[in-house]
SEKOL-79103 format. One record per residue (C-alpha): x, y, z. Coordinates in steps of 0.02 Angstrom, whole numbers, padded with zeros to 5 digits. Layout:
<recs>
<rec <X Y Z>>
...
</recs>
This chain:
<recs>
<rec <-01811 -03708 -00695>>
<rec <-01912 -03735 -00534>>
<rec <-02060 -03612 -00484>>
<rec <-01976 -03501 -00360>>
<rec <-02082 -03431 -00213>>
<rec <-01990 -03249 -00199>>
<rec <-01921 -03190 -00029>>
<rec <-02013 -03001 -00030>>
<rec <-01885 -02867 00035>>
<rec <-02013 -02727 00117>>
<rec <-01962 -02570 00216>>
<rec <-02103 -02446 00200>>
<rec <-01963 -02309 00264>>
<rec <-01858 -02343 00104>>
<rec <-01960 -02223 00002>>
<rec <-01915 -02096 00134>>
<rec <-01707 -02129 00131>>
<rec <-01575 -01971 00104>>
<rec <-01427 -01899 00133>>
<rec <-01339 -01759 00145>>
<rec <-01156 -01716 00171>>
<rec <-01033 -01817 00101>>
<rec <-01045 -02023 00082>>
<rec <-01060 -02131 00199>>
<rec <-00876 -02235 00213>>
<rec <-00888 -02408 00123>>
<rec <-01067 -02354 00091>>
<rec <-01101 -02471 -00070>>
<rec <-01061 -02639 00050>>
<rec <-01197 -02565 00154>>
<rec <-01374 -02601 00196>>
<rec <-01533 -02516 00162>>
<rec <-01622 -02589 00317>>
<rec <-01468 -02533 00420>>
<rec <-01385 -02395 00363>>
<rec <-01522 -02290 00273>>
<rec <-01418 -02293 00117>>
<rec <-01452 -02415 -00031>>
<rec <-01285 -02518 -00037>>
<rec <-01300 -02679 -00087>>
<rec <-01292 -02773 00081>>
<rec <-01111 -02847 00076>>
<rec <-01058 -02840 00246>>
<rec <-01242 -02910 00312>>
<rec <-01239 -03067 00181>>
<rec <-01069 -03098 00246>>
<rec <-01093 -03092 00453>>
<rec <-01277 -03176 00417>>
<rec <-01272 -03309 00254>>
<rec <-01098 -03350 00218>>
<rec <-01010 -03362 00380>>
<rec <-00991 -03551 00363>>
<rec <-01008 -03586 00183>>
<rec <-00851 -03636 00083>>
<rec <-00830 -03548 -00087>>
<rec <-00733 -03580 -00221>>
<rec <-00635 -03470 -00332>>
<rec <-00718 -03371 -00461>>
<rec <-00619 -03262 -00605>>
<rec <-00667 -03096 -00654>>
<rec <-00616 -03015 -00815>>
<rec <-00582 -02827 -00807>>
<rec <-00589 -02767 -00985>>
<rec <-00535 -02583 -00962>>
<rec <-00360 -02456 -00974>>
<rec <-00259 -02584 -00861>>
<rec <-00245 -02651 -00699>>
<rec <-00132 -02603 -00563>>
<rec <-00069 -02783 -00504>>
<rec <00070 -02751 -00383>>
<rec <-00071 -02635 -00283>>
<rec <-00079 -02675 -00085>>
<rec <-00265 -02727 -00111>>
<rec <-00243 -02818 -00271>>
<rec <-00093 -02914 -00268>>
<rec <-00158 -03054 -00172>>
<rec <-00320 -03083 -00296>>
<rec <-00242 -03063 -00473>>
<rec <-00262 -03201 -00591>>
<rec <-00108 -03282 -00610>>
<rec <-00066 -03379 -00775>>
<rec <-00053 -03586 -00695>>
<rec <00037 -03616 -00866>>
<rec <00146 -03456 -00907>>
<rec <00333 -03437 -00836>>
<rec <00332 -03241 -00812>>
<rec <00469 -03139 -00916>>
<rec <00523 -03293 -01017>>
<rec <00490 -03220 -01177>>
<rec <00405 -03411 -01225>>
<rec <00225 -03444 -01245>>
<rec <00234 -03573 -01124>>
<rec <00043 -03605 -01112>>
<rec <00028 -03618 -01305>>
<rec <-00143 -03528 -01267>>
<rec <-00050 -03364 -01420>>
<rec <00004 -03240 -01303>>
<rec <00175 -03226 -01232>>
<rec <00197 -03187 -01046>>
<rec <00029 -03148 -01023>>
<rec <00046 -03189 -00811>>
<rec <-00101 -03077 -00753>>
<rec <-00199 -03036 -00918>>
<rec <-00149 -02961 -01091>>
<rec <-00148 -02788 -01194>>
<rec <-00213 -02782 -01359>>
<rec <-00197 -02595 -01383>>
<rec <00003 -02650 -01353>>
<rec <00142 -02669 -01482>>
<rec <00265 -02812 -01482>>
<rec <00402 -02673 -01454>>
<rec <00315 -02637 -01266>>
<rec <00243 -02464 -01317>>
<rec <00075 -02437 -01275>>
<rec <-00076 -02333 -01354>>
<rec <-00127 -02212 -01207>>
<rec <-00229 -02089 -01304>>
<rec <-00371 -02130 -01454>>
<rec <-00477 -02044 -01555>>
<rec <-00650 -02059 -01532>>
<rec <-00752 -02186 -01643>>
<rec <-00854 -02044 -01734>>
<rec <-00684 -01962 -01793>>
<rec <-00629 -02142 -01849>>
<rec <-00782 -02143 -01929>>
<rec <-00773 -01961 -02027>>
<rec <-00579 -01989 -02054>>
<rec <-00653 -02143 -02167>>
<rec <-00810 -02089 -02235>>
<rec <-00746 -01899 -02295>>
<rec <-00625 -01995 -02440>>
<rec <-00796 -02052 -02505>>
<rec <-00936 -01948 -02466>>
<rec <-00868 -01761 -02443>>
<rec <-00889 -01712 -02621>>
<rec <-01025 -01831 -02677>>
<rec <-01176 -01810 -02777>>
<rec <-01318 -01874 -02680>>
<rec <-01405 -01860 -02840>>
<rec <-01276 -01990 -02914>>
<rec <-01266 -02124 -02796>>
<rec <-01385 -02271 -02894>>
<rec <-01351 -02399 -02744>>
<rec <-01458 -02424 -02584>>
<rec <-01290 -02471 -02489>>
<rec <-01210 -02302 -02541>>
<rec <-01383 -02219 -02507>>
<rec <-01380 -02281 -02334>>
<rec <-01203 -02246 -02297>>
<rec <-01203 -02047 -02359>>
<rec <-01351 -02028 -02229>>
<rec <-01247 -02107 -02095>>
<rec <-01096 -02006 -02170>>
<rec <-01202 -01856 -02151>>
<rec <-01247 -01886 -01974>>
<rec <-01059 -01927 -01931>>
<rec <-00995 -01747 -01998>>
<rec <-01131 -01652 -01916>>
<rec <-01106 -01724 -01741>>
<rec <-00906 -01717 -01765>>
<rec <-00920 -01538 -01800>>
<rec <-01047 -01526 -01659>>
<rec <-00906 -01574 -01546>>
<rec <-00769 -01487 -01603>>
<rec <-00863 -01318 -01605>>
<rec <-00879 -01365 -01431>>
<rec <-00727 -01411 -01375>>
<rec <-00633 -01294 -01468>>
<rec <-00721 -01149 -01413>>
<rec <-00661 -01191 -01249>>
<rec <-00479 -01266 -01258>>
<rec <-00407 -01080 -01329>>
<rec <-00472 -00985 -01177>>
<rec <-00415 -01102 -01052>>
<rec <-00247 -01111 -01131>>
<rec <-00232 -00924 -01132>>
<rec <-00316 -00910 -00944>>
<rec <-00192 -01038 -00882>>
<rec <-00043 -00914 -00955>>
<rec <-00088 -00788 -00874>>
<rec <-00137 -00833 -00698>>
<rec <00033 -00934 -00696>>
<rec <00120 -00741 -00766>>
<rec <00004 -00668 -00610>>
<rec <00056 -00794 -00498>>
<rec <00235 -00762 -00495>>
<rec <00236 -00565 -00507>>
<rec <00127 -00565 -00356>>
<rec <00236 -00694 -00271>>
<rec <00410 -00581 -00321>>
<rec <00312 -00415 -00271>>
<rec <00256 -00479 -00081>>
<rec <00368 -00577 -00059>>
<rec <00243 -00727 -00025>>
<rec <00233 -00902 -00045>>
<rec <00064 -00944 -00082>>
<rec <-00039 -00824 -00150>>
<rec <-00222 -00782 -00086>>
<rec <-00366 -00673 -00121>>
<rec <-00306 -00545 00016>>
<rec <-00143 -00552 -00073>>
<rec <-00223 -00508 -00233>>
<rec <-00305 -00381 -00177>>
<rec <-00124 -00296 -00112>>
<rec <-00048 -00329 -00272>>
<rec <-00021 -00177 -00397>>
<rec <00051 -00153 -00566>>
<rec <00054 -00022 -00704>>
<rec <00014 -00154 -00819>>
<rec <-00170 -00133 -00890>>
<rec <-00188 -00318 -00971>>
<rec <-00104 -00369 -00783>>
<rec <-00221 -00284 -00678>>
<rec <-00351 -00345 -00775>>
<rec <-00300 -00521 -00743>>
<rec <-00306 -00501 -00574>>
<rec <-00484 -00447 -00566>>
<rec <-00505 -00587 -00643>>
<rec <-00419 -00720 -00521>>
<rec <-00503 -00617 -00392>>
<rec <-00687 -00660 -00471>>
<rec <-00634 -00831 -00443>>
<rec <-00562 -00836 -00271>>
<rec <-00713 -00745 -00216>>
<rec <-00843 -00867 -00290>>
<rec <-00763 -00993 -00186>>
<rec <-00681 -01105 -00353>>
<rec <-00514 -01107 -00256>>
<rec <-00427 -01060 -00117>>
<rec <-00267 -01006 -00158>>
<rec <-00195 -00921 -00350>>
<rec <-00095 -01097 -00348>>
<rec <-00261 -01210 -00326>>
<rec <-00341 -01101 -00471>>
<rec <-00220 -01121 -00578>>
<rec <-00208 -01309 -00571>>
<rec <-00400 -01306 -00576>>
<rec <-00366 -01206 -00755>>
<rec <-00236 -01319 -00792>>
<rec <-00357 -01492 -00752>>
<rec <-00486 -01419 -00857>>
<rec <-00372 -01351 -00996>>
<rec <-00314 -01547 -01001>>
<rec <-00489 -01619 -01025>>
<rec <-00522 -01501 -01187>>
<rec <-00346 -01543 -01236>>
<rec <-00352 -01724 -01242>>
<rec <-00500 -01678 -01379>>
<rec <-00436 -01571 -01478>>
<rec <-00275 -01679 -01482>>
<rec <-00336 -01845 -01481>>
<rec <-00510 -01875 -01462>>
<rec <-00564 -01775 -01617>>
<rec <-00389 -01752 -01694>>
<rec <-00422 -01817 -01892>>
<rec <-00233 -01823 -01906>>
<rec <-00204 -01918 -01764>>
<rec <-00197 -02127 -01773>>
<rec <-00101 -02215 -01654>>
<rec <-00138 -02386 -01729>>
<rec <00033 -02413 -01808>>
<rec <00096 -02439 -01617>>
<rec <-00017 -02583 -01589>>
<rec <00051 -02667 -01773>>
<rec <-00092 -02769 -01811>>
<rec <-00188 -02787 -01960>>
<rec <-00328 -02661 -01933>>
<rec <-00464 -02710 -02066>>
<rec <-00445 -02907 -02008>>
<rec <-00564 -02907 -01842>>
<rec <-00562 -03061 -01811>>
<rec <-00357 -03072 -01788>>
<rec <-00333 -03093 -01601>>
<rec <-00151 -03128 -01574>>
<rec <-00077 -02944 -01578>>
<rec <-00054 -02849 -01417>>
<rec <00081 -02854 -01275>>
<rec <00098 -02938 -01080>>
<rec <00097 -02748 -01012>>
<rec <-00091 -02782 -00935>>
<rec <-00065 -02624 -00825>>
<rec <-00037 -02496 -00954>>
<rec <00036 -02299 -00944>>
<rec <-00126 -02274 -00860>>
<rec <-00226 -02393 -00760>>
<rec <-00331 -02274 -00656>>
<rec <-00504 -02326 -00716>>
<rec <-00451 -02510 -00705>>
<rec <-00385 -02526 -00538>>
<rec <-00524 -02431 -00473>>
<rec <-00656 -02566 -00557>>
<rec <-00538 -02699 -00495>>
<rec <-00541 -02647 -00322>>
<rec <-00751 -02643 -00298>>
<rec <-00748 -02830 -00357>>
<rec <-00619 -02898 -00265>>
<rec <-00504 -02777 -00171>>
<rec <-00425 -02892 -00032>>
<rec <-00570 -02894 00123>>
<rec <-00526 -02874 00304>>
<rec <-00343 -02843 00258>>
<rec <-00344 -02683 00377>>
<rec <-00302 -02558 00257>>
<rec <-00382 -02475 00091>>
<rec <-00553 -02546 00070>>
<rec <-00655 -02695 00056>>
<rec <-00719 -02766 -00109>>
<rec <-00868 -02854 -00135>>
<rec <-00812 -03035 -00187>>
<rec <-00705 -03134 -00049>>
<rec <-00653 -03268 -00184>>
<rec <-00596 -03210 -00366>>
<rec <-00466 -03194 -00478>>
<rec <-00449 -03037 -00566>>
<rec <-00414 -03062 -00747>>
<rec <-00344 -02881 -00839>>
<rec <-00365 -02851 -00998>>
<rec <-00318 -02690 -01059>>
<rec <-00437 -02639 -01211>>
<rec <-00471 -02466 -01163>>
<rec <-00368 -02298 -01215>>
<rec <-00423 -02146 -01149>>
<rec <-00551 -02090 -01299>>
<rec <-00643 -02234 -01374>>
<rec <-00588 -02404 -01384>>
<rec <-00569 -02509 -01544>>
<rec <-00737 -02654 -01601>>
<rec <-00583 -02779 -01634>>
<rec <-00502 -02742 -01466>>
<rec <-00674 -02780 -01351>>
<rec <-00690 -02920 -01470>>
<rec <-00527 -03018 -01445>>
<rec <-00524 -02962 -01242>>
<rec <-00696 -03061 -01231>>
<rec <-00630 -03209 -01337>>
<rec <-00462 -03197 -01230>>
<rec <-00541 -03192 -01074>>
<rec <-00659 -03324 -01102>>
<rec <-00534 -03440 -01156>>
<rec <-00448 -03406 -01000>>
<rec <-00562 -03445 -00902>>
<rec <-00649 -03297 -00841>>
<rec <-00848 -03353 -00781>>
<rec <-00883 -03165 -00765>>
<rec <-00816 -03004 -00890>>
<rec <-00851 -02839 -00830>>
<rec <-00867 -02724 -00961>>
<rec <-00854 -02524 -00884>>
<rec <-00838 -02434 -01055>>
<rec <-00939 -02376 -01203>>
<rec <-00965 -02267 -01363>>
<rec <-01101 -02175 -01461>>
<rec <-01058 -02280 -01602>>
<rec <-00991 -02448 -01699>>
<rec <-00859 -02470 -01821>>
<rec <-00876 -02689 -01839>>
<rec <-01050 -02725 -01723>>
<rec <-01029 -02907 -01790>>
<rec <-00853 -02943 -01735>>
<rec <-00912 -02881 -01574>>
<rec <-01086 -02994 -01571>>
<rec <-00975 -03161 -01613>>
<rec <-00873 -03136 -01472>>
<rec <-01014 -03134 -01337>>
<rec <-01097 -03249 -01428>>
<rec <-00944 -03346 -01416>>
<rec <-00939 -03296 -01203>>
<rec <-01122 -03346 -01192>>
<rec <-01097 -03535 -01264>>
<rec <-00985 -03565 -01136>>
<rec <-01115 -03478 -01005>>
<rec <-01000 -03336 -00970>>
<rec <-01098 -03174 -00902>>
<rec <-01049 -03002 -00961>>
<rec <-01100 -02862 -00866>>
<rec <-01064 -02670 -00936>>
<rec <-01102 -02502 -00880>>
<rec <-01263 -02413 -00955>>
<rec <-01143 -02245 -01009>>
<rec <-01113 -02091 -00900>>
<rec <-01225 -01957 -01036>>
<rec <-01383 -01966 -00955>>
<rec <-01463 -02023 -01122>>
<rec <-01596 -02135 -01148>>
<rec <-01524 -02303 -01212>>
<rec <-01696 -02349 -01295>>
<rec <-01663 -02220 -01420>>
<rec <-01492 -02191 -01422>>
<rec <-01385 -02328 -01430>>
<rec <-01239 -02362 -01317>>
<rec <-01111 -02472 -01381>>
<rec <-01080 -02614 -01354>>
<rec <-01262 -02679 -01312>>
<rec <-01353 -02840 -01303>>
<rec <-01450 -02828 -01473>>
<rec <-01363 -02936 -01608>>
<rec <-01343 -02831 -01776>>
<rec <-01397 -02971 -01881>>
<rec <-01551 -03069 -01759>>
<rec <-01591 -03096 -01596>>
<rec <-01506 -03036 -01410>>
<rec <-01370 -03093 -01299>>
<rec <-01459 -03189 -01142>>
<rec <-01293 -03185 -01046>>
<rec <-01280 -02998 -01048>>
<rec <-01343 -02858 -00921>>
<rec <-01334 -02677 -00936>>
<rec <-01314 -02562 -00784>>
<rec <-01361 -02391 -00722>>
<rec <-01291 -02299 -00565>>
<rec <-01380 -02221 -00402>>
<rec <-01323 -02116 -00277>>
<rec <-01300 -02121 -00079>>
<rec <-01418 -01973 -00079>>
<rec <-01574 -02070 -00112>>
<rec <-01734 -01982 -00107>>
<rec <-01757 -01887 -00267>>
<rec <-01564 -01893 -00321>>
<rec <-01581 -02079 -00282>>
<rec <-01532 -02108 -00485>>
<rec <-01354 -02022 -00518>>
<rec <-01382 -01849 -00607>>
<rec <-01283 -01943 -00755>>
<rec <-01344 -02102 -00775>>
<rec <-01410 -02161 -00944>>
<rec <-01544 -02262 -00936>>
<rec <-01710 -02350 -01062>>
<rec <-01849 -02458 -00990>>
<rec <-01801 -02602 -01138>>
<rec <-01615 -02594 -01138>>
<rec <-01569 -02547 -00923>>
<rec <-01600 -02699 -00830>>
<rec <-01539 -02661 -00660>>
<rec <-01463 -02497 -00544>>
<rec <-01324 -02526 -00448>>
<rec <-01209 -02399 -00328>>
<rec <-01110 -02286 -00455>>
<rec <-01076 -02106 -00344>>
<rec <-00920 -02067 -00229>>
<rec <-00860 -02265 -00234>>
<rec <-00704 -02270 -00142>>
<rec <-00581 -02392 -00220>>
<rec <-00409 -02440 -00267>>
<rec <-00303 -02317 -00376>>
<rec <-00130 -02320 -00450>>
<rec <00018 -02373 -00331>>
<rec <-00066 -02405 -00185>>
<rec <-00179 -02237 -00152>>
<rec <-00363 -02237 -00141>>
<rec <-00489 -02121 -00213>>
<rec <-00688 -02086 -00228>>
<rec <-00749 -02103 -00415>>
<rec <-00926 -02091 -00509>>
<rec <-00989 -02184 -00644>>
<rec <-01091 -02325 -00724>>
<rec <-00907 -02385 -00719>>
<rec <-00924 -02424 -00543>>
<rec <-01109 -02484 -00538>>
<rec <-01061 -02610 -00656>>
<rec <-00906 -02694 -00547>>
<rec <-01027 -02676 -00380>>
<rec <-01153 -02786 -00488>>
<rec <-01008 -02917 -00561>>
<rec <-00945 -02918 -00361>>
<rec <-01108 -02965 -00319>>
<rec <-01104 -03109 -00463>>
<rec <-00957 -03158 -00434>>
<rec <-01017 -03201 -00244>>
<rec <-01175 -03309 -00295>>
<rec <-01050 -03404 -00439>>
<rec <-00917 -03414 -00279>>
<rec <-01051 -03502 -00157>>
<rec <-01156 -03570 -00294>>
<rec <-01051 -03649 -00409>>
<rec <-01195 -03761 -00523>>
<rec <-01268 -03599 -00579>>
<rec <-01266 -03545 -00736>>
<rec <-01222 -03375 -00823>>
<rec <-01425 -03363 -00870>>
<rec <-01455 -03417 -00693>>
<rec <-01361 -03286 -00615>>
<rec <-01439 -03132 -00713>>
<rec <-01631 -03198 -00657>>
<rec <-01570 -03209 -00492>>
<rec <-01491 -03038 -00495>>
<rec <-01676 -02955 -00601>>
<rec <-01802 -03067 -00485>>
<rec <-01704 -03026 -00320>>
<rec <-01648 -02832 -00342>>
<rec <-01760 -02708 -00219>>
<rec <-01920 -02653 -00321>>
<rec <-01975 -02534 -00147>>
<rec <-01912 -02375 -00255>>
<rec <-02009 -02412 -00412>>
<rec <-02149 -02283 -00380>>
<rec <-02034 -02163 -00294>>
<rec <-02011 -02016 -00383>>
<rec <-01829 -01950 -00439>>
<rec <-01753 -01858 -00563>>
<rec <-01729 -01925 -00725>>
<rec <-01542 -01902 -00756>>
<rec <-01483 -01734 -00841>>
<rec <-01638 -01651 -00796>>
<rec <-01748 -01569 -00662>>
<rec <-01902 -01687 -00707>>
<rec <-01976 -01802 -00586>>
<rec <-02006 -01970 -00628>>
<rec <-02050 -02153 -00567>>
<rec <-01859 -02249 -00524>>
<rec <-01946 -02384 -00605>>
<rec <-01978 -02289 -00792>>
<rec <-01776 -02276 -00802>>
<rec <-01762 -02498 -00842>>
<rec <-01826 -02644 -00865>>
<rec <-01845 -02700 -00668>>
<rec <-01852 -02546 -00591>>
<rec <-01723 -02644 -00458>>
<rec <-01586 -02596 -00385>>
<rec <-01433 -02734 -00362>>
<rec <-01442 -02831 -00191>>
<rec <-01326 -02949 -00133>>
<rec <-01401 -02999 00021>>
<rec <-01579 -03059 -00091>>
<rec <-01489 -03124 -00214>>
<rec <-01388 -03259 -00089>>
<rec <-01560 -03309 -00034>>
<rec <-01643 -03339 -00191>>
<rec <-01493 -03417 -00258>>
<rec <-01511 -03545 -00119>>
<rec <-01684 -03590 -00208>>
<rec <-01586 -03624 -00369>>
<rec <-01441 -03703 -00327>>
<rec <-01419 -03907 -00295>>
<rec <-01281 -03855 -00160>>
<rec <-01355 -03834 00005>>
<rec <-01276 -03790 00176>>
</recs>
């Protein structure tokens, strides 16, 4: 590699940068030196270092819930199968998968249904450890193996019953709350005669009903604290929280509850790969779409939004149920995907814990021999990933690390001392870079549009940003791309202090990873120049 002279990015005012109000439109395709906000310089590279240069096209896997293809702002940059005839019902490629025009399902049965909801890993993990371990005799168990996995069975139980004291404690009163504001809601509407029912209304309302009136007073707290501003906003407030416990106490930590048999595969092989369906979009494809649209939703189109990458090919591959997904399912998406084609997989998804780490390890080992880069998001519990693990991760469970892998946090438009989001995770050895992650505005379902948060959209804003130096750089190589993106990303917030996620404590940006950098497009096309063979 050649000795690279670096192109030093100062602006003593960064350290000084923050908002307040709500973000800035488009704000993580904006400019530090510009637009006081730490976007990652789209629209700049593009009207100053890529007017006249040619690219060529570049696909992007989305491993996630499903991607909305048919969307206004996606349509036009979808991968599209050169060797499949859609809705044929032949494998006309011979590449395994029937159909499979813009990507493929493999949490999809052959029948078309779909798995929408999962448990979460740890309850997959009790649901097969309690057989063993629930009634052993520590004293008894003569192997180390066994040893080892009581200890882990042990740790298993106590954090599933962690979380379902919590969740539980919280799904019964909701459910009941949600009751009786609806009840409320309609005897104040038949008793005024009303519509819509506010706190003045409340306040008119009368009954000889003790448990009623004490309802009210209740609503009333509510309307006055400013959580809604209507009994009908309240209620589906209630109702939106009521369906977040719910999905746990259902699904995510539901022992009983195993939707395998939909998918039909053979569960304890995880290295079988052709199972799934064609349905790449999925019952729900929120999460995907909006990923999609930061890396390539369709640029100066005049509607939506623009996306970072002017060039690429969105690959979907739907891996993801709400609740965790499956080791075998991330493992045959990245051996799918890279067979495919894809030169970038971005990866906006991860758990507390494994079920087959090695499954998972062969298949970006497999991505990085054929200098494929995977990029996934850091984890939205403001944890330190140095000590607690965040799955899946760049360490190899057997020896060594992936070099073709990079993990991301997420910062906010606020800057200053909220620069890094309140819910990042983060580790000085296992966080390489930061990259915009609060109030993205992207694509969403059937053509809408909404604002989202998460190291699930830092990581897309850093694979848009890849997928632009791969577009106009073509020669360089998956390792050559992730030095670029480390050597190149803005250090000038290093020794600024913020605070560390989940807390009130103020800390150097640079203690929370390995570079102390946040992601920058407009540095990165200029070092890249340095690399590449391909000049203008």
């Amino acid at each position: 590699m050649k000795k690279l002279i670096l192109c030093v990015f100062l602006i003593p005012a960064l350290a000084f940068l923050g908002q307040t109000g709500s973000r800035p439109d488009n704000w993580f395709n904006l400019s530090p030196d510009r637009d006081s906000v730490f976007g990652v310089g789209t629209e700049k590279s593009y009207n100053e270092l890529l007017g006249s240069k040619r690219p060529s096209t570049v696909i992007v896997a989305v491993l996630d819930c499903g991607v909305d293809y048919s969307h206004e702002d996606l349509k036009d940059v979808m991968w599209t199968n050169p060797g499949e005839i859609p809705a044929n019902g032949i494998d006309d490629d011979k590449n395994g998968y029937i159909d499979d025009i813009h990507g493929w399902n493999f949490i999809g049965g052959k029948d078309g249904k779909n798995v929408e909801f999962d448990n979460l890993e740890m309850t997959r993990l009790y649901r097969k450890l309690k057989p063993l371990y629930e009634t052993a005799d520590p004293k008894k168990l003569k192997d180390k193996n066994q040893k080892k996995e009581y200890s882990f069975f042990l740790k298993v139980k106590a954090d599933y019953y962690t979380n379902l004291q919590t969740y539980s404690g919280n799904y019964t009163p909701l459910k009941d709350m949600s009751s009786r504001f609806t009840l409320l809601n309609q005897s104040v509407k038949t008793q005024l005669k009303i519509d819509t029912v506010t706190l003045t209304d409340l306040q008119k309302y009368t009954s000889s009903n003790a448990s009623d009136m004490k309802t009210k007073l209740e609503a009333m707290r509510f309307l006055k604290s400013g959580a809604a501003a209507n009994l009908s906003d309240l209620i589906n407030g209630v109702n939106e929280a009521f369906d977040f416990y719910k999905s746990y106490m259902e699904y995510f930590l539901n022992l009983e509850y195993d939707p395998r048999a939909i998918v039909g595969d053979d569960y304890s092989n995880s290295y079988e790969r052709y199972y799934g369906n064609a349905d790449c979009k999925g019952p729900d494809s929120f999460h995907g779409t909006h990923v999609a649209g930061i890396i390539a939703g369709k640029r100066n189109n005049g509607i939506g939004m623009n996306g970072i990458a002017d060039n690429v090919r969105i690959m979907a591959v739907r891996c993801v149920p709400s609740g965790d997904e499956r080791d075998k399912d991330v493992a045959s998406a990245i051996w799918y995907a890279v067979e495919n084609g894809a030169q970038i997989i971005n990866m906006s998804f991860g758990k507390k814990y494994t079920w087959d780490k090695k499954a998972v390890d062969k298949a970006i080992q497999y991505a990085e021999s054929k200098g494929v880069l995977l990029i996934h998001g850091a984890g939205n519990d403001h944890m330190n990933c140095d000590t607690v693990p965040h799955y899946p991760n760049r360490k190899y469970l057997e020896k060594g690390k992936a070099e073709n892998f990079l993990e991301i946090g997420a910062i906010s438009w606020k800057g200053n001392n909220y620069l890094a989001a309140d819910f990042s995770n983060y580790g000085k050895k296992t966080v390489d870079l930061f990259a915009p992650g609060v109030d993205i505005y992207s694509t969403a379902p059937e053509n809408t549009y909404k604002d989202a948060s998460g190291t699930s959209m830092a990581a897309p804003v850093v694979a848009g940003v890849a997928a632009v130096l791969k577009s106009y750089y073509p020669d360089l190589s998956a390792k050559d791309i992730k030095t670029i993106l480390i050597k190149s990303s803005l250090k000038t917030q290093a020794k600024h202090k913020v605070h560390k996620p989940g807390s009130e404590e103020l800390v150097e940006f640079g203690s929370l990873s390995q570079t102390g950098g946040i992601v920058n497009l407009y540095e990165a096309l200029l070092l890249a120049s340095k690399f590449s063979k391909i000049k203008p």
